[in-house]
N, C-alpha and C positions, 0 to 999 in steps of 0.2 A: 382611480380607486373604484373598486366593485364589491358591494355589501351584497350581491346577490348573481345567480346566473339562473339564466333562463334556456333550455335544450331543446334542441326541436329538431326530430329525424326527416331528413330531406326524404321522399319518398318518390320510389324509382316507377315510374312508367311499365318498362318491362317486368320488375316484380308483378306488378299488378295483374297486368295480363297474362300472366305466362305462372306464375308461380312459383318460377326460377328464382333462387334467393341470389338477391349480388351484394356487394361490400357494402355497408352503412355506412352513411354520410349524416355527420352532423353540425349544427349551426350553432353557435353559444353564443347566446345574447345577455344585453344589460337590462334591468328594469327597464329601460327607455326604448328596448327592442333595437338597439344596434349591435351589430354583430361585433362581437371581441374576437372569435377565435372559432375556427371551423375544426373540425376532426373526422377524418374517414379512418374507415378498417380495412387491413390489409390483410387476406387470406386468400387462401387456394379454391378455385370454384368446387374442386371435390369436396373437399375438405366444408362448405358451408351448407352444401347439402348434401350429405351423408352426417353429420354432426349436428345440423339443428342448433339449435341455442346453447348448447355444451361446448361447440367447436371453440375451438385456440383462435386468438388472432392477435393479431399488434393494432392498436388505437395510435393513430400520431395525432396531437393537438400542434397547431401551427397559428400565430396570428394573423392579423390583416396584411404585412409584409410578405406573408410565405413563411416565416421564421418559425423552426418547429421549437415546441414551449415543453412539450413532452411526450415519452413515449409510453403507454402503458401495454402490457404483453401478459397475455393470461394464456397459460398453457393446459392442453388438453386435459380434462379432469372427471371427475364422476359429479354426478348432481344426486347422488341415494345417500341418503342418512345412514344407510347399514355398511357406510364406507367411509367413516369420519376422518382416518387419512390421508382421504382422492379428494378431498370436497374441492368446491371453485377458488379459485384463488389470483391475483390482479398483483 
C-alpha cells in the first residue's frame, strides 16, 4: 500500500553538457525512498527539440519487474490561453 509518491527526474549527463534535450526518465519512490516504479518518455529526438516542453510524447510507468502499470500519451497541443480548444491535455 502507498499513501504517498515521491518523483525524482534522473538527470542525463549529456543534457547537461551539450544542451541536447534526451527522453526523461523517472524514479517513483515511497516515503521510505524505495523505488516502486520507474517511468521514461518516449519521443522523437526532432520532435523534443523543436517542441520544447509542448512536445507530444508517451510516458510508460513499468514496476520493479519491468511490468508496464501504464501508459500516458499527451499529444501535440498549444500551451496559449487564446486557444482554449488546443490546450494540454494527458
Amino acid at each position: 500500500q502507498i499513501d504517498q509518491i515521491l518523483i525524482h527526474q534522473q538527470i542525463e549527463l549529456l543534457e547537461i553538457l551539450t544542451g541536447f534535450e534526451t527522453n526523461n526518465k523517472y524514479e517513483i519512490k515511497n516515503t521510505l525512498g524505495q523505488r516502486v516504479y520507474f517511468a521514461a518518455e518516449d519521443t522523437e529526438c526532432c520532435t523534443r527539440n523543436c517542441c520544447g516542453p509542448s512536445r507530444p510524447f508517451t510516458l510508460r510507468i513499468v514496476d520493479n519487474l519491468g511490468h508496464e502499470v501504464i501508459t500516458l500519451q499527451r499529444p501535440l497541443r498549444c500551451s496559449s490561453c487564446c486557444f482554449p480548444c488546443c490546450l494540454q491535455e494527458v
